[in-house]
C-alpha positions in Angstrom: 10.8 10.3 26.5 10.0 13.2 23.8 10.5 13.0 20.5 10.4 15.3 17.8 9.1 15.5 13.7 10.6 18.0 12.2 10.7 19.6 9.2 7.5 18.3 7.9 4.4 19.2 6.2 1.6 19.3 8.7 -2.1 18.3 7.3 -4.3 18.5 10.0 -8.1 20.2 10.6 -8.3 21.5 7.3 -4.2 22.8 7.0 -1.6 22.6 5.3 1.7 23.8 6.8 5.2 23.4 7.4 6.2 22.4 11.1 7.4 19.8 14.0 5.4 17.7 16.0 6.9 17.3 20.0 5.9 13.6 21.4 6.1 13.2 25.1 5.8 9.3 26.0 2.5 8.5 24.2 1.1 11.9 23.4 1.5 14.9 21.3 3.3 17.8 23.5 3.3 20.1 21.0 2.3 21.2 17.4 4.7 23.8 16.2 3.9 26.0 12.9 7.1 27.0 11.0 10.6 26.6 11.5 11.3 26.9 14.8 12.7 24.0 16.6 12.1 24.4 20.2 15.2 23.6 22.3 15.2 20.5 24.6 16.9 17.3 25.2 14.7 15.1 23.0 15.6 11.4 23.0 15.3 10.8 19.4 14.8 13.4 16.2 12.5 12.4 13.4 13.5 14.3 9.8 10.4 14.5 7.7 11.9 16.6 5.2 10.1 16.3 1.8 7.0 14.1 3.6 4.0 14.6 4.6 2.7 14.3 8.3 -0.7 13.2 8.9 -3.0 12.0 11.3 -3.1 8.1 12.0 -5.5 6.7 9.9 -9.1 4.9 11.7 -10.3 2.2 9.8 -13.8 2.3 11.1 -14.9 -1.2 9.6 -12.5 -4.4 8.9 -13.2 -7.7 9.4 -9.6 -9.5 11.0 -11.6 -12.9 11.3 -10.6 -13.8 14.2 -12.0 -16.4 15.8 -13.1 -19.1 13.8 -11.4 -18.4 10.3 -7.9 -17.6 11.2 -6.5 -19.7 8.0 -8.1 -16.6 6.2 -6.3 -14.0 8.7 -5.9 -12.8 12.4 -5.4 -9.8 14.5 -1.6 -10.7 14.8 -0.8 -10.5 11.0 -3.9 -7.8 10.0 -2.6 -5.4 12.5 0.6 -5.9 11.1 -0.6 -4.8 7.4 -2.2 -2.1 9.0 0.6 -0.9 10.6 2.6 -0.9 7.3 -0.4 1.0 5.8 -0.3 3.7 8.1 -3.5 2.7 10.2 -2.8 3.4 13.7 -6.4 2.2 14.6 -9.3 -0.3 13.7 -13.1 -1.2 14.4 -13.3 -4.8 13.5 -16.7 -6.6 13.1 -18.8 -9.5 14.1 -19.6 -11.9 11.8 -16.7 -14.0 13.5 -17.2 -17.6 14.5 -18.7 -17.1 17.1 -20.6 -14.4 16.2 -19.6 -11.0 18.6 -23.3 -11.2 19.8 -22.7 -12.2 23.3 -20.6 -9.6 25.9 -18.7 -13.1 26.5 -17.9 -13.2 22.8 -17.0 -9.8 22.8 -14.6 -9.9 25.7 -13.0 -12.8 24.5 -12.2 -10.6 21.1 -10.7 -7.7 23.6 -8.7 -10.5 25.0 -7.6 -11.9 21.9 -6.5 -8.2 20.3 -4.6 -7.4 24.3 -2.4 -9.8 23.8 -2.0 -9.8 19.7 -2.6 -6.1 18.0 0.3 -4.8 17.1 -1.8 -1.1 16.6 -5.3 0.0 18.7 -8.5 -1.7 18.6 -12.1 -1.8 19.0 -14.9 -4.1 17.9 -18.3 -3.9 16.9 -20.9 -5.5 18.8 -23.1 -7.6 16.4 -27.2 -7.6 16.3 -28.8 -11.1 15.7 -32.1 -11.6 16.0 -33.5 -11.1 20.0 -30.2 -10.1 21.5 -30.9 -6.2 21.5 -31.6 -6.6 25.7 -27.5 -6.9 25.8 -26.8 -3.8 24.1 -27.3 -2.8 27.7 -24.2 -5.3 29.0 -21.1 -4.1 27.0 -19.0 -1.0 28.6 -20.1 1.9 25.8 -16.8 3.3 26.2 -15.3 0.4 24.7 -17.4 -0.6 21.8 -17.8 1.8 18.6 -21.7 0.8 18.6 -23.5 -1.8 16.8 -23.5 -3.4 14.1 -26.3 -4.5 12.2 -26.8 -6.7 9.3 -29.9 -6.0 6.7 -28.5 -8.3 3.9 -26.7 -11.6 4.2 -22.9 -11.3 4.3 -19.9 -13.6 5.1 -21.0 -15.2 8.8 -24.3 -15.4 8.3 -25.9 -12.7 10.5 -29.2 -11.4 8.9 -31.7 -9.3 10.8 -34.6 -9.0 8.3 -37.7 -9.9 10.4 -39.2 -6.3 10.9 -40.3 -6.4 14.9 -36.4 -7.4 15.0 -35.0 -4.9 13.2 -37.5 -2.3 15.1 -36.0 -3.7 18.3 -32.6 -2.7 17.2 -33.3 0.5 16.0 -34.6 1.8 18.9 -32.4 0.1 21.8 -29.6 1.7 19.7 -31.7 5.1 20.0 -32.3 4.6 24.0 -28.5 3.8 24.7 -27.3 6.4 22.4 -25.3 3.7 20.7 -24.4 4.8 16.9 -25.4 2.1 14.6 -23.4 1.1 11.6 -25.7 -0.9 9.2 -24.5 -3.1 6.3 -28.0 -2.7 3.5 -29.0 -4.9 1.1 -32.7 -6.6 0.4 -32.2 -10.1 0.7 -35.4 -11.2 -0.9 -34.3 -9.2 -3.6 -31.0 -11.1 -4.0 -32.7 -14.2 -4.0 -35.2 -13.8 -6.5 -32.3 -11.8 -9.0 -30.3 -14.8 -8.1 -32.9 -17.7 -8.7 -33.4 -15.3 -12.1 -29.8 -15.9 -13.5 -29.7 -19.8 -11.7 -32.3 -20.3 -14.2 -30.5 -18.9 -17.6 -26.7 -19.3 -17.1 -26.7 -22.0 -14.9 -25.8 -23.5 -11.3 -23.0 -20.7 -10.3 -23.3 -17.6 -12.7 -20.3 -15.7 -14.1 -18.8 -12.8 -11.7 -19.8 -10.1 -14.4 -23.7 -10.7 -13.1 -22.7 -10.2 -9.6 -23.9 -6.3 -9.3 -27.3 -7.6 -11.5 -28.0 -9.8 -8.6 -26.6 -7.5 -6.0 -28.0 -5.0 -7.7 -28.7 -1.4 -7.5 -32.5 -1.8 -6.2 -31.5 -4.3 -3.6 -29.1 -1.8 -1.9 -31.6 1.4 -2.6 -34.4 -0.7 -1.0 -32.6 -2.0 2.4 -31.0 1.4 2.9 -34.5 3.6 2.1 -36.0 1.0 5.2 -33.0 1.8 7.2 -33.4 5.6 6.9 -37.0 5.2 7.6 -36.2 3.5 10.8 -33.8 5.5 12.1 -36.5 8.8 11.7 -39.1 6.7 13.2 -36.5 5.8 16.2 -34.2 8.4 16.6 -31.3 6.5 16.2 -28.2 7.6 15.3 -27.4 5.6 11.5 -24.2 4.5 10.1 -24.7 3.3 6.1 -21.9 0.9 6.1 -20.3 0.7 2.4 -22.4 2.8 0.2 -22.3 1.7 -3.6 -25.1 3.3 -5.3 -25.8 6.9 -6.5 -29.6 6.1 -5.2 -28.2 5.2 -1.6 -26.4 8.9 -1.5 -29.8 10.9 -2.7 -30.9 9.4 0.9 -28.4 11.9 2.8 -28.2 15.3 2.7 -25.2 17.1 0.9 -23.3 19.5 3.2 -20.6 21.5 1.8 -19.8 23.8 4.6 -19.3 20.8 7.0 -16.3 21.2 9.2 -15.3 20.1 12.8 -17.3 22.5 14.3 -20.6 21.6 13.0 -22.9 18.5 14.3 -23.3 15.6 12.0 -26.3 15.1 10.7 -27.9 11.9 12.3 -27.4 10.2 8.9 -24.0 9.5 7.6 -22.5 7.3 4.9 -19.6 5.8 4.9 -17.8 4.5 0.9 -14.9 1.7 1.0 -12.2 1.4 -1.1 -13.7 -1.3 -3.6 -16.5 1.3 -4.9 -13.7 4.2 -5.1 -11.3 2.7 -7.1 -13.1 -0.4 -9.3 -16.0 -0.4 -11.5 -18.0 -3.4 -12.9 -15.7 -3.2 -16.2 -12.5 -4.6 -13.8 -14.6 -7.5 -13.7 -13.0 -8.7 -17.1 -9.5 -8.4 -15.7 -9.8 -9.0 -12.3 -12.9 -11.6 -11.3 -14.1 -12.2 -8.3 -11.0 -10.7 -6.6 -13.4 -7.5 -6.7 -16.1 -10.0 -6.0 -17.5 -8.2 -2.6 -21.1 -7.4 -0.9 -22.5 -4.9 -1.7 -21.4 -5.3 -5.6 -18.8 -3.1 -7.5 -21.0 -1.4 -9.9 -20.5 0.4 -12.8 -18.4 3.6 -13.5 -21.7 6.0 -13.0 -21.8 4.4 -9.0 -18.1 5.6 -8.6 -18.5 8.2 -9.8 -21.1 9.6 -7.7 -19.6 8.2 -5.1 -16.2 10.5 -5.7 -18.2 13.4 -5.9 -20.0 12.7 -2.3 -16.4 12.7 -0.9 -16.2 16.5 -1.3 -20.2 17.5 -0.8 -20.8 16.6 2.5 -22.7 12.8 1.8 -19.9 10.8 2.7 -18.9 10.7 6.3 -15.9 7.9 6.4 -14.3 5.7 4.3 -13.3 2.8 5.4 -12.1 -0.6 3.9 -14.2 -3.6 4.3 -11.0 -5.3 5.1 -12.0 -8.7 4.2 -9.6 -11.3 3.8 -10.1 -14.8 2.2 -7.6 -17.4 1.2 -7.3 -17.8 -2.8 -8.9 -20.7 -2.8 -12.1 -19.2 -1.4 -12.1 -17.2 -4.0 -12.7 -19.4 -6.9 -15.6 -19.9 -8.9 -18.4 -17.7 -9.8 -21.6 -15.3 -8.1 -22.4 -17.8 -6.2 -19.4 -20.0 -5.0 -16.6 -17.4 -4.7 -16.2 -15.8 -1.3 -17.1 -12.0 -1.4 -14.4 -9.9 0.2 -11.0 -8.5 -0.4 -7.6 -7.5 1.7 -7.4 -3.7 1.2 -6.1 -2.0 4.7 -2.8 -2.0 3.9 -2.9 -0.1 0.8 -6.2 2.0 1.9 -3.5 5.1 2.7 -1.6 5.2 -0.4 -4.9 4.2 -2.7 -6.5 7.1 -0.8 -2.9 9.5 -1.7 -3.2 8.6 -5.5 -6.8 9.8 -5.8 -5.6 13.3 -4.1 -2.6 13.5 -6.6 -5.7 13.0 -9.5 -7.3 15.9 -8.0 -10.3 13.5 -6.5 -10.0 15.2 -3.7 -7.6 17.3 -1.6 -5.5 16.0 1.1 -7.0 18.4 4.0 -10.3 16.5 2.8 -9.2 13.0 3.0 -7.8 13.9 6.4 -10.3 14.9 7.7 -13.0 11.5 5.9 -10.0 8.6 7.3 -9.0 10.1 10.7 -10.8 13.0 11.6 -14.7 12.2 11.2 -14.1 8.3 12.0 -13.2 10.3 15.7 -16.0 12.4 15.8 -18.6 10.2 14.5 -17.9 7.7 17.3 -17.1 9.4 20.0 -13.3 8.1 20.0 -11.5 10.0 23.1 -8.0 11.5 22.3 -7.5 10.2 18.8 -8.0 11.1 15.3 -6.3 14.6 14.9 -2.8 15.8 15.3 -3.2 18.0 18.7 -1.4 19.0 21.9 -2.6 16.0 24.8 -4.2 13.6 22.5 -2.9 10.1 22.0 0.7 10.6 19.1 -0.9 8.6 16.5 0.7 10.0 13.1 1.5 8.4 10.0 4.6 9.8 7.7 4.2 9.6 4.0 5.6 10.7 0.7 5.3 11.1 -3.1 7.9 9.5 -4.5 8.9 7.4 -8.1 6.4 5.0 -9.0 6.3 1.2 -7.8 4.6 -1.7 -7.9 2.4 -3.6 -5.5 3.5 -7.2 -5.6 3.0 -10.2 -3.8 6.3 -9.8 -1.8 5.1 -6.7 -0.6 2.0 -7.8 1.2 1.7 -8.3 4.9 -2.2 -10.0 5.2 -2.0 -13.7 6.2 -4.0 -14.2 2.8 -1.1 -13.4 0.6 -3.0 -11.8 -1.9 -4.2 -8.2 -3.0 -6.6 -7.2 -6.0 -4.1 -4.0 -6.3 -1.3 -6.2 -7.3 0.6 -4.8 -10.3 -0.8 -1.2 -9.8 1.6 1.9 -9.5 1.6 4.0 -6.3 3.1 7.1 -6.2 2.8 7.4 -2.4 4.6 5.2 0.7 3.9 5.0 3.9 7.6 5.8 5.4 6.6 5.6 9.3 4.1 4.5 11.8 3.7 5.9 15.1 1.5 4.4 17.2 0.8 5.8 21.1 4.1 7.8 20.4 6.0 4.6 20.1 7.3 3.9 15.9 5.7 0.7 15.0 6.9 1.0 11.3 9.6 2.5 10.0 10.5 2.0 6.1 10.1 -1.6 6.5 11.1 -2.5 9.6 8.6 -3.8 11.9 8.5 -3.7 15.6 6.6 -6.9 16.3 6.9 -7.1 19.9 4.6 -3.5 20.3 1.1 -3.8 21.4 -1.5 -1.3 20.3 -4.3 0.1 23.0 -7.7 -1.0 23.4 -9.8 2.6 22.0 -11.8 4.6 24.6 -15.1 6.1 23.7 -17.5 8.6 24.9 -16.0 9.6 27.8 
């Protein structure tokens, strides 16, 4: 069946231009620059007048927690919001219950998402202490790489011991397996939260959780990381990035384009650390209560400005959904995560319209590097023979993000009451529209991602 976009505005490798897209079954046939409209019998006509057309989005890090905590959420209804949010694919992680440290538990994941993901998938396969003589056992051109926790999270999956994390580092390096680490000092944690135990009490307030998170604690886990990866060779992912001292450990680059080579350091910031700072924590609590900590406007800052000078790779989400209930209390009893992939897009769109950054650039940090960095075949940029993955958006009159609006199984977002200016108007996933201005085609089922082929 071919389809056509027409009338659009292209953003692709670095361009912007006016032209139509040509889908044949579930891949682009053609890009066409201008006006012309090819003749043909095309089954169905897309009008993208007055939009934008854009590469599907790769959310290279969310956690859909499933198994184990599906009252929280599930690969059924997270695919769904990211389907609304114009995120045609995803690279969920382990700290599931079970853990994705076994192939077994990892299979069963690619099971689960099969039958349930409404766009494509991949998952992480989690480090734990002595299970690096697996890496060997998962199919590398089905896994993103590994994923490797340095601080303790949600799931309770800390590497720290340092023949361990040596291990990792350099079965990672022998496989050529990227690895995506997630760096904070625990000890450090500990002792900062002992410190404020002691003077406020049993569960501190939220507005101490980047003091006990804090800056050194994600400088000193990161700087050990680096050092690792130098020693090893291994090919390093900085998961979530919050600190202007984390960014001085990677090198600025800004003539980076598709045809250079990464460096074998990369960064990746998520959405909490680009749009909040510690002041929100007066108005918003620990619904911005996430590891590592929102810090304070300096952090984001620096952070925005890595975006455009080569530091920052990726930005992902740190999808992580809990149930309002989880979320009560204070730095020690409230859940750390939030629900951010539906909104990632249009988040992403309003820091372009502030002149954060262009749109060629965001592009190229939400669909086109997560492709590259990875290895992902056929995927990532709007071009003849790769998979039609394309998201459809436009600038419109403001609106509010409400509770009605949101698709996670959690029900909640810390955006609600913001103003957008942006909407996603259409999803296509594999060629096949999976969202189309609010109607949902539940019955579609997303492909499992290929990589390194």
């Amino acid at each position: 069946m071919r389809t056509i976009i027409e009338h659009g505005t292209i953003v692709n490798e670095g361009r912007t231009f006016s032209g139509s897209i040509v889908i044949d079954d579930d891949r682009i046939a053609e890009v066409i620059e201008g006006s012309h409209i090819p003749r043909d019998d095309y089954a169905a006509r897309i009008d993208a007048t007055g939009c934008f057309v854009l590469p599907g989005v790769i959310d290279e890090h969310v956690h859909f927690r499933e198994p184990g905590m599906t009252q929280k959420a599930d690969i059924d209804s997270e695919s769904r919001a990211a389907a609304y949010g114009g995120v045609t694919t995803y690279f969920d992680m382990p700290n599931t219950k079970p853990q994705t440290t076994t192939p077994e538990a990892w299979a069963d994941k690619m099971d689960r998402a099969a039958r349930a993901s409404h766009v494509n998938y991949s998952f992480f396969y989690g480090a734990a202490n002595g299970n690096a003589s697996t890496f060997k056992d998962i199919d590398r051109t089905l896994i993103p790489g590994i994923k490797l926790f340095m601080g303790a999270s949600t799931g309770g999956m800390l590497v720290d011991a340092h023949p361990a994390l040596e291990e990792v580092f350099k079965t990672c390096a022998d496989l050529h397996l990227p690895l995506m680490t997630h760096c904070e000092d625990s000890q450090i944690i500990n002792r900062n939260m002992a410190r404020f135990v002691k003077r406020y009490g049993d569960d501190p307030a939220v507005s101490f959780h980047p003091l006990i998170r804090s800056v050194e604690a994600c400088r000193r886990s990161s700087s050990l990381a680096v050092e690792l990866a130098k020693s090893y060779g291994t090919r390093l992912h900085i998961a979530h990035i919050s600190t202007r001292q984390e960014l001085d450990l990677l090198v600025p680059n800004t003539h980076f384009n598709d045809a250079g080579a990464f460096p074998q350091i990369t960064g990746e910031a998520v959405l909490a650390h680009l749009l909040f700072t510690s002041r929100d924590y007066a108005t918003l609590g620990t619904r911005i209560k996430c590891n590592p900590s929102v810090k304070a406007a300096a952090h984001r800052a620096a952070l925005r400005k890595a975006l455009n000078d080569g530091r920052i790779t990726c930005i992902g989400t740190d999808h992580a959904p809990h149930l309002p209930g989880d979320k009560q209390g204070g730095c020690r009893s409230a859940a750390s995560g939030m629900p951010m992939l539906q909104y990632s897009l249009v988040s992403m769109l309003t820091l372009v319209s502030r002149g954060v950054l262009t749109m060629e650039r965001m592009v190229q940090l939400m669909s086109h590097n997560p492709a590259r960095l990875f290895s992902v075949a056929d995927r990532g940029y709007l071009r003849p023979k790769y998979k039609a993955d394309i998201v459809i958006v436009r600038q419109q009159a403001p609106w509010t993000v409400t509770k009605a609006d949101i698709q996670s199984k959690c029900g909640w977002s810390p955006l609600e009451g913001r103003q957008m200016k942006w909407r996603v108007v259409r999803t296509i996933c594999n060629g096949h529209t999976v969202y189309d201005d609010g109607r949902f085609d539940d019955s579609y089922r997303g492909e499992a991602v290929r990589f390194r082929l």
